[in-house]
N, C-alpha and C positions, 0 to 999 in steps of 0.2 A: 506489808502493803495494806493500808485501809479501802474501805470500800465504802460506796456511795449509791444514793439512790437518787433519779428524776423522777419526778411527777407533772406531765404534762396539764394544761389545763385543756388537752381535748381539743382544741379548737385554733387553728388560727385564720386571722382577717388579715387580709390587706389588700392593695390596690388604690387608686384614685379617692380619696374621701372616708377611705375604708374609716377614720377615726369618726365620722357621725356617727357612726352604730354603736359606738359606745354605750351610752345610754341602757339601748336593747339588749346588750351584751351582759352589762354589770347586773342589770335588774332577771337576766335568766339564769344567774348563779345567785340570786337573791343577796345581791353584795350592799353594803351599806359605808362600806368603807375602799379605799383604794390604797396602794403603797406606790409612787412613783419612784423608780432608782431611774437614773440618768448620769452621765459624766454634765461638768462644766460647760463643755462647747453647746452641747446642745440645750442646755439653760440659757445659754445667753446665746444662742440665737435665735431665741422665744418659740422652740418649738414644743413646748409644753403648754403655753398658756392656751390653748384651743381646746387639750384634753381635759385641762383642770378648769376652765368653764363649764364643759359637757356635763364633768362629774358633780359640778356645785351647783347647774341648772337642773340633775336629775336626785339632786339631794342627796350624794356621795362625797364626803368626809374626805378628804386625802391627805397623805401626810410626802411628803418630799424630801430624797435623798439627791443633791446635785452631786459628791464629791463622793468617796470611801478612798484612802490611802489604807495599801493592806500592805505589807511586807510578810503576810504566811499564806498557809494557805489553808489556814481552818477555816469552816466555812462561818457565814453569819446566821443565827438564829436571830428570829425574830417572835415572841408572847405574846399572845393572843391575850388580850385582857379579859 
């Protein structure tokens, strides 16, 4: 049996508008970049583009994942440049 580890980030928002705070949110973990993962449906029913204006208004880089087809179950890593 393998084993795995979560790492929260501590915090969560939500509620009515909770995505304005974004901004305040990225810039108190001193973020400069963002990773968005989402399925398809909700790319195309533009509920991203609100967040990834927030992020390009407060000067955060994001990169976009709409899709991932996995057939296992190892996890994805992602390099920090």
């Amino acid at each position: 049996m393998s084993t795995y580890s979560f790492l929260s980030a501590g915090r969560i928002v939500g509620g009515a508008d909770s995505i304005e705070q974004i901004k305040t949110i990225a810039a108190d973990f001193g973020a400069t970049s963002a990773l968005i993962i989402s399925d398809q449906g909700v790319s195309r029913a533009g509920l991203l583009e609100r967040p990834k204006a927030l992020l390009e208004a407060a000067g955060i880089s994001d990169e976009f994942i709409s899709y991932l087809h996995r057939t296992d179950a190892r996890p994805i890593h992602f390099d920090k440049e």
